[in-house]
C-alpha positions in Angstrom: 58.4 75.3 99.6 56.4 77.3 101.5 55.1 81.1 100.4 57.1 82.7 102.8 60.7 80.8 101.9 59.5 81.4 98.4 59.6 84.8 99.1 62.8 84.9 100.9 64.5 83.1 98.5 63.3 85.4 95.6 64.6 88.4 97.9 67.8 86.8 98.3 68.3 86.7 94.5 67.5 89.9 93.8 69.5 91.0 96.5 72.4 89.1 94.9 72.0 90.4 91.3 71.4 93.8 92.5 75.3 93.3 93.9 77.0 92.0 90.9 75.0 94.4 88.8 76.7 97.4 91.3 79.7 95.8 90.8 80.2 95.8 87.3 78.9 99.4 87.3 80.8 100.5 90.1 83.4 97.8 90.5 85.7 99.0 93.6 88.6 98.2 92.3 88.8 100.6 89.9 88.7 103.8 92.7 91.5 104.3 95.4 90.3 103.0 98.7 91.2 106.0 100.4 90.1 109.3 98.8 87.6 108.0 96.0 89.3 109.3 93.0 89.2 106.9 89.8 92.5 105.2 89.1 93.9 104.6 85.4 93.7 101.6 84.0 97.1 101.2 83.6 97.5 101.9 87.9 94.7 99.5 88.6 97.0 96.0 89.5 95.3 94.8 92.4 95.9 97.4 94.9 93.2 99.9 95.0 95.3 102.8 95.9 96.2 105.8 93.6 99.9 107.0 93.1 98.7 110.8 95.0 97.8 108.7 98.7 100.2 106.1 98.4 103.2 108.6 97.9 101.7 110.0 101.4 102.5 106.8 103.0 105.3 105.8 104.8 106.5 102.8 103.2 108.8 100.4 105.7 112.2 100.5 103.0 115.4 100.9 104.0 116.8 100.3 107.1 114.5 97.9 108.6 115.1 96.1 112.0 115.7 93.0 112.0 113.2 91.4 114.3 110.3 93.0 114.2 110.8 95.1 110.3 110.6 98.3 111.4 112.3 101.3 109.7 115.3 102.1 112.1 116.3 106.0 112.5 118.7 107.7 111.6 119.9 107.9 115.0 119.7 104.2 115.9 123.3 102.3 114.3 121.9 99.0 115.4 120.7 96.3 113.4 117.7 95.8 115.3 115.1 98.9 116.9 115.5 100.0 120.7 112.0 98.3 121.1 113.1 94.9 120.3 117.0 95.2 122.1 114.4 96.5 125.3 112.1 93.3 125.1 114.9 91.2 125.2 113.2 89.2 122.1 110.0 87.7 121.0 108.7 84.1 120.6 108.3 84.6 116.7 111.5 84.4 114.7 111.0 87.8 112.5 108.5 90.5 111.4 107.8 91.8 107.6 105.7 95.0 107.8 104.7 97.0 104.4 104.3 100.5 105.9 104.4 102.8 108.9 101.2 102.8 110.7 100.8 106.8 111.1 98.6 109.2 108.6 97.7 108.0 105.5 98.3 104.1 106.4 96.7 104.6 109.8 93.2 106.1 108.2 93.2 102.9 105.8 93.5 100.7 108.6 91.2 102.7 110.8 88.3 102.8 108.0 88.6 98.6 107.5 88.4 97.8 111.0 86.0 100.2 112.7 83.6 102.0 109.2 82.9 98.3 108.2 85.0 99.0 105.1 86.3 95.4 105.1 87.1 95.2 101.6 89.9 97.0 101.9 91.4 93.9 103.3 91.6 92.7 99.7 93.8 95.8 98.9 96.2 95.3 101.6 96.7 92.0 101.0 98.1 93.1 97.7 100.9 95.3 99.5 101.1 92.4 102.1 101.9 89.9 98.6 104.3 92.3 97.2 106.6 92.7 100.8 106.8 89.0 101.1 107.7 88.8 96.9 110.4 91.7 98.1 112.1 89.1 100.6 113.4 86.7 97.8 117.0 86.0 98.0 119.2 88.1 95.8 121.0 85.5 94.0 118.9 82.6 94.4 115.9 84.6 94.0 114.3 81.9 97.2 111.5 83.0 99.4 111.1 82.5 102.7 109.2 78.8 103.0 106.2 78.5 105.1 103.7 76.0 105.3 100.5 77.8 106.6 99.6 81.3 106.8 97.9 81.3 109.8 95.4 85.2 111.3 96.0 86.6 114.3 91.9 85.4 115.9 89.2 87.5 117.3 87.3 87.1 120.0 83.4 86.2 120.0 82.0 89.4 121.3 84.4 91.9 119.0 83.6 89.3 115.7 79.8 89.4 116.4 80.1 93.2 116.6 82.1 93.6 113.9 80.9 90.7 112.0 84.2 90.0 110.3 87.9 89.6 111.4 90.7 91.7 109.3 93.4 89.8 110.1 91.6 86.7 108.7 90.5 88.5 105.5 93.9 89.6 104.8 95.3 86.3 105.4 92.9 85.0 103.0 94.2 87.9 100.4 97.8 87.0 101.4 97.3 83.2 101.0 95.6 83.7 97.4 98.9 86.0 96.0 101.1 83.7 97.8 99.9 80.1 97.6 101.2 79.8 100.9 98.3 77.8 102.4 95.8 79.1 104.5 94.9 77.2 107.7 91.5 78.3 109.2 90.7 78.6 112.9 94.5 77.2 113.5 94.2 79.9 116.7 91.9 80.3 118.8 91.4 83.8 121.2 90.2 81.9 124.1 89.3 84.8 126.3 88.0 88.1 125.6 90.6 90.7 126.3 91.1 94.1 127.5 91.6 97.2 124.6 95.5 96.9 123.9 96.3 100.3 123.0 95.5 102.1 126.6 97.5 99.8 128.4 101.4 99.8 129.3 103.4 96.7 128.4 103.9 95.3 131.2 99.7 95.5 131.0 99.3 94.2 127.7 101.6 91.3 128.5 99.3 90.2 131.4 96.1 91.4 129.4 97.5 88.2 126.8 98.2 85.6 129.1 96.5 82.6 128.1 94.4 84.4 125.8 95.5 82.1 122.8 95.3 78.8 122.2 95.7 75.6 119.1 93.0 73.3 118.9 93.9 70.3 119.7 93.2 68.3 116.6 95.2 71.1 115.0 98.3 70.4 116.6 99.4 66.9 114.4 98.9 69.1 111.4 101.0 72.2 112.4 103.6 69.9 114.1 106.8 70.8 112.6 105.5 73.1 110.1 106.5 76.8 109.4 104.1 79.2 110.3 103.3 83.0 109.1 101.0 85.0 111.5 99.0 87.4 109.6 97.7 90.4 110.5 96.7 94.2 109.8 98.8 95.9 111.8 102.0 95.4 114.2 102.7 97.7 117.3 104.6 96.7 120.4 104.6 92.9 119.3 102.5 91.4 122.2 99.6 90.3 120.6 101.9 88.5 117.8 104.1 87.4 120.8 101.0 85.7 122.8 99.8 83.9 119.4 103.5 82.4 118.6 104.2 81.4 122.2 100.5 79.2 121.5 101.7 78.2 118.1 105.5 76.7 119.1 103.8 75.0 122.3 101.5 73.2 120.2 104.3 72.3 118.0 105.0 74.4 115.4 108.9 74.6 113.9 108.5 78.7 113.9 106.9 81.6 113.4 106.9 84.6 111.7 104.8 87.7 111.7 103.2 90.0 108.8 101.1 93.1 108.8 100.1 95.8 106.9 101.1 98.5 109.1 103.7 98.6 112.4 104.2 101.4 115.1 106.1 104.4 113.5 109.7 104.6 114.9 110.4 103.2 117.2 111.8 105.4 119.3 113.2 108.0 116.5 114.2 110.7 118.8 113.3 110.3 123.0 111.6 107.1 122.4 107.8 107.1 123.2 106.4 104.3 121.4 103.4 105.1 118.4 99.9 105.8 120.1 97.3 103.8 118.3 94.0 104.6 118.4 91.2 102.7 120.2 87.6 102.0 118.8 86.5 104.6 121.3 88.6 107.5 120.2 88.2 106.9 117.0 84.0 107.5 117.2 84.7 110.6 119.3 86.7 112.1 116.3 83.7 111.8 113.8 83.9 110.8 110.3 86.7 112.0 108.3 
């Protein structure tokens, strides 16, 4: 071995030491995610969040829609939100989300996927577990079956700038709490696409076309199977849409969706869907 791997090597293992030793000093999981504070013992299960920010969350309970899990309002007497009666339907059979993505909910998501915070993935996962745990039958106490657990992809120029991709690292979390399998690079983003949030939906639709596809030698193993989409959070359903359409033409049996986080309401009063914020306005508001 020459001097300078020597070297490099040693650096690397210090390097590593120095992180487990910060960890057992300062082990994350022991301080909420979102505003630092230490959590009890007795609070730390998992989900790094303290009682005080997650009673300032939203929480999708109740009456949820039926497609895509939404809360539905007050106002709305349907089974399913004026969003997904509108669309006309999606490709994916139904939608499990764990919280409204507005305030509290939003900042968590924000931080993980544009402050290179991405172990808060781990955390949401945690919710993500407990939502699909929540979905057992009543009497039979049954889950909903799936066979893979499958992340919404990223494409090459976002993942070398961002160096990870959420929706895979929650899947990951999600596929751990589960046992549902996880089923890497299953999807594949094929084309870089334009920034969702600033476009219209007829916009977004186009923006997605053909912008997702199933490697070929994937297709004999998802053939038939039951798929779960993963991913952080859920907004007007096109992204989700584009990646089951790819997933059923390869030959899966069905898909279904799950995220951290989808669009508050759906319409509560006039009906403006949620504005989510891009990369760019997030910078321009400075850290928080």
């Amino acid at each position: 071995m020459s001097a300078m791997n020597a070297m490099n090597s040693m650096n690397a293992t210090n390097s590593m030491n120095a992180m487990l030793f910060q960890g057992l000093i300062f082990p994350k999981d022991l301080y909420c995610i979102s505003c630092g504070r230490p959590l009890p013992l007795q609070e730390n299960s998992g989900a790094a969040l303290c009682q005080s920010c997650a009673d300032e969350i939203e929480w999708a309970n109740g009456r949820l829609c039926g497609i895509c899990g939404r809360p539905l309002s007050d106002e709305n007497p349907r089974e399913i939100c004026r969003d997904c009666e509108r669309s006309g339907g999606f490709a994916f059979e139904k939608a499990y989300a764990c919280a409204v993505y507005s305030g509290r909910a939003a900042e968590i998501v924000r931080e993980m996927k544009y402050r290179n915070k991405a172990w808060y993935a781990d955390t949401l996962s945690s919710f993500m577990a407990s939502k699909y745990f929540s979905e057992a039958d009543n009497e039979t106490g049954e889950l909903p079956a799936f066979d893979f657990l499958v992340p919404v992809p990223m494409g090459a120029a976002k993942m070398a700038k961002r160096g990870y991709n959420q929706a895979e690292l929650v899947a990951r979390g999600l596929s751990r709490r589960t046992g549902i399998p996880f089923l890497k690079k299953a999807l594949l983003r094929v084309r870089e696409t334009d920034v969702m949030s600033a476009l219209s939906e007829s916009e977004r639709k186009t923006n997605l076309e053909g912008a997702f596809s199933v490697p070929y030698d994937i297709m004999k193993t998802i053939a038939g199977k039951k798929i779960l989409l993963a991913d952080d959070v859920y907004t007007t359903g096109s992204s989700a849409n584009a990646c089951a359409e790819a997933l059923l033409d390869a030959g899966a049996k069905s898909v279904s969706v799950i995220v951290f986080a989808t669009g508050a309401d759906v319409r509560r009063m006039e009906g403006c869907p949620a504005v989510v914020e891009s990369p760019g306005q997030l910078r321009a508001k400075g850290p928080t």
